[in-house]
MILUMPA-259051 format. One line per field, with one value per residue (C-alpha): chain; residue in one letter; x, y, z; residue number from 1. Coordinates in Angstrom, 2 decimals, padded with zeros to 5 digits. Example, Ala and Ser with C-alpha at 12.3 -4.5 7.8 and 13.67 -1.06 7.14 Angstrom:
residues 2
c <- c(A:A) .
r <- c(A:S) .
u <- c(012.30:013.67) .
v <- c(-004.50:-001.06) .
w <- c(007.80:007.14) .
k <- c(1:2) .
***
This chain:
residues 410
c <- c(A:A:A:A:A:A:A:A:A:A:A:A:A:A:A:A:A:A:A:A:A:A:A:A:A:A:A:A:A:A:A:A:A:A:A:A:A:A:A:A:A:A:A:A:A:A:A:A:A:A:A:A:A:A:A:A:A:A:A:A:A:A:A:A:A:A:A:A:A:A:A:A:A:A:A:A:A:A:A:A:A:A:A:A:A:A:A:A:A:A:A:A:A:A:A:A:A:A:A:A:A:A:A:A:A:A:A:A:A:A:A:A:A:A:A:A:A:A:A:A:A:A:A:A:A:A:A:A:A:A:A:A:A:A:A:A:A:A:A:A:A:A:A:A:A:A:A:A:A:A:A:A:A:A:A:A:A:A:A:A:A:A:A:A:A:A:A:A:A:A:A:A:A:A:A:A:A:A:A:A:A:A:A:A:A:A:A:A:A:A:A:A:A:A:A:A:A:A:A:A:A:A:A:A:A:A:A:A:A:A:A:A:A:A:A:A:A:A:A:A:A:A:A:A:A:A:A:A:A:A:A:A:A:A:A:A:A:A:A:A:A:A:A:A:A:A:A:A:A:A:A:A:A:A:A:A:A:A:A:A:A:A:A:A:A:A:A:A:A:A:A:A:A:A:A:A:A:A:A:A:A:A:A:A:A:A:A:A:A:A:A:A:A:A:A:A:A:A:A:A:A:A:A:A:A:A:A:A:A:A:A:A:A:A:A:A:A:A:A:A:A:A:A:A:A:A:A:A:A:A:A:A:A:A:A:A:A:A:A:A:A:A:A:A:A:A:A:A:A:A:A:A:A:A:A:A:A:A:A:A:A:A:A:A:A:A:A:A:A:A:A:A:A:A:A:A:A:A:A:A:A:A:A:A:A:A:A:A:A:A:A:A:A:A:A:A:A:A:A:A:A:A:A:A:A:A:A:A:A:A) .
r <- c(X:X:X:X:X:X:X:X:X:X:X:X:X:X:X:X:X:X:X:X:X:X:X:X:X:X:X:X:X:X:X:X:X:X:X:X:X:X:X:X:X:X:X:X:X:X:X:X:X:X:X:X:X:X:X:X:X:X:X:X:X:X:X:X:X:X:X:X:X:X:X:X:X:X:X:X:X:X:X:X:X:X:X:X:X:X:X:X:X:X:X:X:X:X:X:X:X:X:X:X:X:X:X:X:X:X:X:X:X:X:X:X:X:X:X:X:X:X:X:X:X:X:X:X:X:X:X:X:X:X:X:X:X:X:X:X:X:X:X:X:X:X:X:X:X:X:X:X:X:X:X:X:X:X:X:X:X:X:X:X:X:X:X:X:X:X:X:X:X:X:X:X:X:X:X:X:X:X:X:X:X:X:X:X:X:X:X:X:X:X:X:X:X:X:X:X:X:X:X:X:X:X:X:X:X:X:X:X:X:X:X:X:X:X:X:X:X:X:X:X:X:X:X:X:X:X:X:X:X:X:X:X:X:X:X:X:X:X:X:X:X:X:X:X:X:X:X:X:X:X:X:X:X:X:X:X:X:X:X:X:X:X:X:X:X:X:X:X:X:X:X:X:X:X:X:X:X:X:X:X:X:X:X:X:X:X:X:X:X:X:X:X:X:X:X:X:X:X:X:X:X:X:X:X:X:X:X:X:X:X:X:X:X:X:X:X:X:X:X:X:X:X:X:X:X:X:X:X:X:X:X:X:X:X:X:X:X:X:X:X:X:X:X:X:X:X:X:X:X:X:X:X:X:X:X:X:X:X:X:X:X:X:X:X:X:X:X:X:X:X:X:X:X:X:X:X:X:X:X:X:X:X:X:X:X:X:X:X:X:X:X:X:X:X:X:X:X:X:X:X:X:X:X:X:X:X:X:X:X:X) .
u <- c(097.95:099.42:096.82:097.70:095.45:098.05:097.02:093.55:093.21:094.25:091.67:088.07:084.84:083.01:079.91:079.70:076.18:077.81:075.35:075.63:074.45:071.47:070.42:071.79:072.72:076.00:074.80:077.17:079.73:083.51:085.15:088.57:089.50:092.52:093.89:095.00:096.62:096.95:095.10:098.26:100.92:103.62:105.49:108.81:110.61:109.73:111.80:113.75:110.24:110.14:113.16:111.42:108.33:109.31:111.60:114.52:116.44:118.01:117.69:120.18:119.41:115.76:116.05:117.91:115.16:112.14:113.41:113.78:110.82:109.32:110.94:109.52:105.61:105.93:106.22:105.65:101.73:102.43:104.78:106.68:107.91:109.96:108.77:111.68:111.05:114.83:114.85:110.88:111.12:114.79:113.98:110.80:107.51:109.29:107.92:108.49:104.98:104.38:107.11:106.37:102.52:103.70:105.63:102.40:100.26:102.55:102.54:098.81:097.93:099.94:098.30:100.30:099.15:101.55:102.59:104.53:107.07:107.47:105.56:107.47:111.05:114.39:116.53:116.31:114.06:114.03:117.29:115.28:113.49:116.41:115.70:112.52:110.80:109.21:106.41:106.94:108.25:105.19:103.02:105.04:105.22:101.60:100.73:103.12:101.21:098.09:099.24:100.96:098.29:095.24:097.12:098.01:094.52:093.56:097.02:098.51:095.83:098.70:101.27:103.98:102.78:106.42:109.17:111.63:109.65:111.46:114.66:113.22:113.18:116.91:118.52:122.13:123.80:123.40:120.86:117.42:113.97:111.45:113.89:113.71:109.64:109.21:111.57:109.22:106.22:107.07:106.21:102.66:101.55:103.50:102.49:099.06:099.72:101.07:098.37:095.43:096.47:096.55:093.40:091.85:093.33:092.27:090.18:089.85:094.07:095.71:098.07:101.57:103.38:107.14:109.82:113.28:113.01:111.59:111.70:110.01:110.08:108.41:105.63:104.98:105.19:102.37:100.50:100.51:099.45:096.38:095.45:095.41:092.91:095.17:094.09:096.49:095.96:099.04:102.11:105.31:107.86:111.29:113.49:116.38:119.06:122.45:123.61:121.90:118.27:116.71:115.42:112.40:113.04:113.89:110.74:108.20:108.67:108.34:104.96:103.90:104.78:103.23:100.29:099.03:097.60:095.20:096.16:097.44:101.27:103.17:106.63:107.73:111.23:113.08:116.44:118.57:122.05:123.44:126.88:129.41:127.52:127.86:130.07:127.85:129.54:128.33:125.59:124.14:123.82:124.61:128.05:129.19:130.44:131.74:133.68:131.78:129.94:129.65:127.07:128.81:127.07:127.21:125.63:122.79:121.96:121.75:119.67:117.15:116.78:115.76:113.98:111.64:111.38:110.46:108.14:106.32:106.28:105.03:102.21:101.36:100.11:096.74:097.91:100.70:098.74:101.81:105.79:108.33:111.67:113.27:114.88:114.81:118.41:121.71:123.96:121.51:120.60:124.60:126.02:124.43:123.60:119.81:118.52:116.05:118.67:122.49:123.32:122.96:119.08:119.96:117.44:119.27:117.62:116.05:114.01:113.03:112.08:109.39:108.39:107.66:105.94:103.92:102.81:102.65:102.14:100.33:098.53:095.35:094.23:091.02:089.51:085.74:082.32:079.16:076.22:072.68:072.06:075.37:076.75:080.10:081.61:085.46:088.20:091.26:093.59:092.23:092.29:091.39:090.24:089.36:086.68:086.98:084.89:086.15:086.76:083.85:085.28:084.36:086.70:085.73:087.22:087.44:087.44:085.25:082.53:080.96:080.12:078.03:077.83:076.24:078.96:077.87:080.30:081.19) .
v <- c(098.12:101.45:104.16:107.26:109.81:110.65:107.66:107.81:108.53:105.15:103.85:102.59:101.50:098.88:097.26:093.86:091.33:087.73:084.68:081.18:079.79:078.29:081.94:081.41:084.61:084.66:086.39:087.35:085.54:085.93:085.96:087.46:089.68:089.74:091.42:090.06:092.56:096.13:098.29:100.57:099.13:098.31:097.01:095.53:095.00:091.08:090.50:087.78:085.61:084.86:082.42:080.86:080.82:079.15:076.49:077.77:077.45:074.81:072.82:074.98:078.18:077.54:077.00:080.37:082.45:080.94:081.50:084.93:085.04:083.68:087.03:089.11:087.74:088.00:092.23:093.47:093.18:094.13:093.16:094.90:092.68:094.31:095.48:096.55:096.39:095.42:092.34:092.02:091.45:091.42:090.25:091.72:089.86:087.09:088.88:086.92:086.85:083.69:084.33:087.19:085.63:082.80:085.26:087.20:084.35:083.58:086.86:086.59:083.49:084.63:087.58:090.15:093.18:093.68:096.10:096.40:098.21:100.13:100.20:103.46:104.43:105.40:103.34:099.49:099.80:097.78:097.80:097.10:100.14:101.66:100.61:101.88:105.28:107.60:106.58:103.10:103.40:105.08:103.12:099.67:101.13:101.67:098.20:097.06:098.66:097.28:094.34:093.56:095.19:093.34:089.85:090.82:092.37:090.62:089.56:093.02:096.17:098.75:099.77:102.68:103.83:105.78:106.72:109.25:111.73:115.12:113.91:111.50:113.82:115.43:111.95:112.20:108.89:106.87:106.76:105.23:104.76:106.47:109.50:110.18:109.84:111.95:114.49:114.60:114.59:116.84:115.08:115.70:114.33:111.45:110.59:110.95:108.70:106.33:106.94:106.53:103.48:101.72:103.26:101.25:098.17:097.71:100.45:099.72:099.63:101.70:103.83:105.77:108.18:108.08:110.37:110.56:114.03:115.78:119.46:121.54:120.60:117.33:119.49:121.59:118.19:116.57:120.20:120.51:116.43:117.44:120.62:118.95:115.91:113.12:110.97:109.83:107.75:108.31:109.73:107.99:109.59:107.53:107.86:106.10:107.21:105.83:109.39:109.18:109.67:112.96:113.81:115.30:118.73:117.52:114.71:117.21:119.35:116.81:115.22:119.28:119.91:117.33:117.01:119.95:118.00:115.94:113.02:109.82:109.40:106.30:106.26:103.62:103.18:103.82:102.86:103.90:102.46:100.67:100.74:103.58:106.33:107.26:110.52:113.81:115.17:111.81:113.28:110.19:107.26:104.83:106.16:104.94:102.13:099.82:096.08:095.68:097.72:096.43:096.50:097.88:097.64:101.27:101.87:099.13:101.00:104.30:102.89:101.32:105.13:105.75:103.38:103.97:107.77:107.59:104.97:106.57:109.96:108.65:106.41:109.52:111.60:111.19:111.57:108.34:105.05:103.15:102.69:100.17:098.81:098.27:095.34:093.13:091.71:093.40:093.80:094.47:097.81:099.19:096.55:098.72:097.62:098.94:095.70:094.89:091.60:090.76:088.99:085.59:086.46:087.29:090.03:093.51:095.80:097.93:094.57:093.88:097.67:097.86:094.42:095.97:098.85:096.77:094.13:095.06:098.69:099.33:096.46:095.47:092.17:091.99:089.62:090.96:090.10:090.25:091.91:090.56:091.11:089.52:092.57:093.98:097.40:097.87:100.39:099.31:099.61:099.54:096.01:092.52:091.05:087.28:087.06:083.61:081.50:078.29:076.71:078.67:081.70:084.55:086.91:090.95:093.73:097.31:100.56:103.93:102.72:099.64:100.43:097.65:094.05:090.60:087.97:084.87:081.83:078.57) .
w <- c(135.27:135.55:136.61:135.12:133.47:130.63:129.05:129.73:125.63:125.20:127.49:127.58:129.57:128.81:130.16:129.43:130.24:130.63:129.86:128.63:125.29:127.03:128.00:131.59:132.85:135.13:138.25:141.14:139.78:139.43:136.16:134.89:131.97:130.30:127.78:124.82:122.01:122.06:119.80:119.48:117.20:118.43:115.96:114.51:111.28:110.27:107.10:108.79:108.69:105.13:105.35:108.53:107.11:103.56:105.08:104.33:107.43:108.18:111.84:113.89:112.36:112.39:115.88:116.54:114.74:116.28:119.64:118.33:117.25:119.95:122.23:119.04:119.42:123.38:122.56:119.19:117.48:114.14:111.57:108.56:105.41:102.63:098.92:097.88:094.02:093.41:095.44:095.28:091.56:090.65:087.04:085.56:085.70:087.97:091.52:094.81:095.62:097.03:099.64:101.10:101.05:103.25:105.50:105.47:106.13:109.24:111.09:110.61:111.91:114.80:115.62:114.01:111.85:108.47:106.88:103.67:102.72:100.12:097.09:095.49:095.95:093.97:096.03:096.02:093.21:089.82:087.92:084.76:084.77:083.16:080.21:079.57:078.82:081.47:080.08:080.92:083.85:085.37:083.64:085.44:088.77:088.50:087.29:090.35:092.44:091.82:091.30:094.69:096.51:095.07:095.95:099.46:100.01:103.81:104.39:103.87:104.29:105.56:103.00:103.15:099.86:098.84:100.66:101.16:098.53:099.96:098.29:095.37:092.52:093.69:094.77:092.60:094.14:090.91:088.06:088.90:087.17:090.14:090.55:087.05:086.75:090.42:088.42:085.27:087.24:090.24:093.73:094.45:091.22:091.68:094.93:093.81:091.62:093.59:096.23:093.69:092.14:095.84:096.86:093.91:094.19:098.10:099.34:102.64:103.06:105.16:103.04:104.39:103.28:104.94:105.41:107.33:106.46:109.47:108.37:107.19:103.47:104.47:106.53:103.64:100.83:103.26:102.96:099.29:098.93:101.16:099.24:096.50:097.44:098.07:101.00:103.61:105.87:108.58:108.32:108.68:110.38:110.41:113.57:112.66:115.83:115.23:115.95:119.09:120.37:119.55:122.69:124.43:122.81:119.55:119.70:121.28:118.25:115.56:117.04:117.75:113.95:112.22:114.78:112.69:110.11:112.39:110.98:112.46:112.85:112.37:113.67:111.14:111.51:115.05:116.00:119.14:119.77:122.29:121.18:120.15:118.53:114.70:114.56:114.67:111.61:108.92:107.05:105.00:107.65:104.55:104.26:107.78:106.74:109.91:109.84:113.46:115.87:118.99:122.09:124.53:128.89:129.05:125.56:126.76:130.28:127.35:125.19:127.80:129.22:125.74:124.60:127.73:127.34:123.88:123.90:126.73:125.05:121.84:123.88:125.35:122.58:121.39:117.54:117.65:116.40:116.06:116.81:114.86:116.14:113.04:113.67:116.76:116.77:116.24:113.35:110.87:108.35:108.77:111.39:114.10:117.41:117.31:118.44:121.19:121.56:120.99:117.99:120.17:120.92:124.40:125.58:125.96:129.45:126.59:125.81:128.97:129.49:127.00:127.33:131.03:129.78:127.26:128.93:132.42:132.83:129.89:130.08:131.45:133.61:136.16:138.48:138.45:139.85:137.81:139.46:139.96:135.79:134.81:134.36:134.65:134.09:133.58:132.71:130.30:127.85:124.53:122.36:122.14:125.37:126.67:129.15:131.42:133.85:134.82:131.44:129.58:127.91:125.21:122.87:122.63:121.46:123.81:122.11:122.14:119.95:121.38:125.24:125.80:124.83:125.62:125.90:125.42:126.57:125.79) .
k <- c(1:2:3:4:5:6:7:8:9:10:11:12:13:14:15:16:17:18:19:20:21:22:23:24:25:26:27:28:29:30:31:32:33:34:35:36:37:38:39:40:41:42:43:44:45:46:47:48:49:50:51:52:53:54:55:56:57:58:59:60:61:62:63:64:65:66:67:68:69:70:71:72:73:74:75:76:77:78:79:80:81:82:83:84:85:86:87:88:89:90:91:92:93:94:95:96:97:98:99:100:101:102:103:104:105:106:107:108:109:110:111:112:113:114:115:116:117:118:119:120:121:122:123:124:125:126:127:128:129:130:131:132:133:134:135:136:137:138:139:140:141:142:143:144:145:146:147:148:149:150:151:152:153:154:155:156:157:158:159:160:161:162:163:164:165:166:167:168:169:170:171:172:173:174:175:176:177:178:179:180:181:182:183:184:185:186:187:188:189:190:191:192:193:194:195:196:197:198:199:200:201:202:203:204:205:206:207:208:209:210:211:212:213:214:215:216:217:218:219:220:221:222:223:224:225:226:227:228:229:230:231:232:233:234:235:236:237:238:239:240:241:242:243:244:245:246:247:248:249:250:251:252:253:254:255:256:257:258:259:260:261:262:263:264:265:266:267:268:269:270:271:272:273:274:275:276:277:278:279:280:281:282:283:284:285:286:287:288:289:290:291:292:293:294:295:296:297:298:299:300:301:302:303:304:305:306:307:308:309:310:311:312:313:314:315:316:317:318:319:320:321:322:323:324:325:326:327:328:329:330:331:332:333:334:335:336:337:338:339:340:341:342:343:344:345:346:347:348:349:350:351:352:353:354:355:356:357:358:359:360:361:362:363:364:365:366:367:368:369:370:371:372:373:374:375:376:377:378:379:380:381:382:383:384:385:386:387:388:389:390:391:392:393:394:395:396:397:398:399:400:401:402:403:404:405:406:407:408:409:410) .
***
């Protein structure tokens, strides 16, 4: 475990009284405590589990993703499936509900905290909508929102509400229902909207707002949805690199920027490259359109270096509640090499990096002695935690709130 006191914030102490069911108390007697999850999120784009979890696969390509998957669950504790409404419900009223439940359902019993994403945007979205009134088309987005929310409600309790609002209402590209209603209705009322009708179908959620618009428009967007009542939850920040990583400068001012609000930040969306960077002067990632884009060894040593500087800066501030590699593998969103592994599931240095960082330095595992009350006082990284004697064991959880706790084992 890595002692350093500029993660202290994501520390805690915890006294813990260890007894048996029959009331024995465990006097002078060694135990261990290991961690089990992280509190912080770190987290990972999981799209690629609704064919594994539906069957869809079949035997050779199942066997490629669950060894993938089986690098993804070794790092990554929460999970983000996509809601995009085009593919989500290409034909109206036909939604594809009970696949992204079973995806859902997997990532859970595994562990894994998910996330969905989105509920609201103009691209990806319905191609149906176009044939309906403003009206309507507020009125359906609405009804899809509480819709998909109420069924996922304790599979899904974390939702990027609607994204990419700075540019919704302007977005000229082609003709689409949400930019057209976000134009009528101005962007604060319709994330309001969009916020109120998720608050009410699962109150206790987690709701996002998300951006890859880091100025100052998006700054002053957040402002005016605060002023005028809307509750966030955490702001999503996306960090999508393929031009290359933004640096400490460039990072320092976005978490120093947005910090003002006092609200949790999510970085939702980070990529870094470990191949050819995208030319400086491409001002819409989508329009870099590539045949292939290699990993290249000197691009991998690059991205590693980053990878571990940003992670550590991010884990470092006391506002950051959660980072998420977009994708674990290569070759995905735009062919780019912004995976954690090459396109064969082979782990990249940047993998084994923040594995490192996750599970080792970051991470917290004691060999203890109780005193003559069965107690035991400790010092770790925030989480889930297993406490262990012999074969008799007991689960708790370490944060700020709950100092002290009787731990009864079996």
């Amino acid at each position: 475990m890595e002692v350093n006191s500029k993660y202290q914030h994501r520390k805690a102490q915890k006294t813990l009284t260890v007894m048996r069911e029959d009331g024995t108390i465990l006097k002078n007697t060694p135990i261990t405590v290991n961690q089990t999850r992280h509190k912080f999120l770190f987290g990972c784009g999981a799209f690629d589990t609704v064919p594994l979890a539906n069957g869809e696969l079949q035997s050779e390509e199942k066997a490629a993703m669950e060894d993938r998957f089986q690098k993804w669950l070794a790092l990554f504790n929460a999970g983000t499936l996509p809601f995009y409404w085009g593919t989500f419900e290409a034909e109206e009223g036909k939604p594809q509900t009970i696949a992204l439940m079973e995806a859902a359902k997997w990532l859970k019993e595994r562990g894994v905290i998910v996330k969905g994403h989105p509920l609201c945007w103009h691209s990806v979205t319905a191609p149906w909508l176009l044939n309906k009134s403003n009206d309507e088309i507020l009125r359906t987005q609405l009804n899809r929102i509480q819709r998909d929310v109420a069924d996922f409600k304790g599979h899904i309790d974390m939702w990027d509400v609607i994204n990419e609002v700075v540019i919704m209402p302007i977005f000229d590209k082609y003709d689409n229902g949400i930019t057209r209603i976000c134009k009528d209705l101005g962007r604060i009322r319709t994330i309001k909207e969009m916020f109120a009708a998720s608050r009410k179908a699962n109150p206790e959620a987690t709701l996002l707002i998300n951006d890859f618009n880091t100025s100052i428009s998006y700054e002053i967007l957040i402002e005016g949805c605060l002023e005028a009542g809307i509750q966030i939850d955490a702001i999503g920040i996306q960090s999508h690199q393929h031009q290359g990583y933004w640096g400490q400068e460039k990072l320092q001012s976005v978490l120093e920027r947005f910090s003002r609000f006092g609200l949790p930040i999510h970085f939702t969306e980070n990529t870094l490259i470990s191949g050819n960077l995208m030319p400086p002067e491409i001002d819409d990632l989508n329009d870099f359109q590539v045949k292939d884009w290699p990993t290249t060894p000197q691009g991998e040593e690059r991205q590693a270096r980053d990878v571990t500087q940003m992670y550590q800066t991010l884990f470092e501030h006391p506002l950051v509640e959660s980072v998420t590699t977009w994708s674990i593998v290569d070759g995905k969103w735009l062919k780019a090499p912004a995976g954690l592994l090459r396109a064969d599931n082979s782990c990249k240095p940047a993998y084994d990096e923040l594995l490192k960082l996750v599970k080792q330095d970051w991470w917290t595992t004691m060999n203890l002695v109780t005193d003559e009350e069965g107690k035991v006082t400790f010092t770790g990284y925030m989480g889930d935690y297993m406490l262990q004697n012999g074969n008799e064991k007991a689960s708790f959880v370490l944060d700020k709130t709950n100092t002290e706790e009787m731990l009864l084992l079996k």
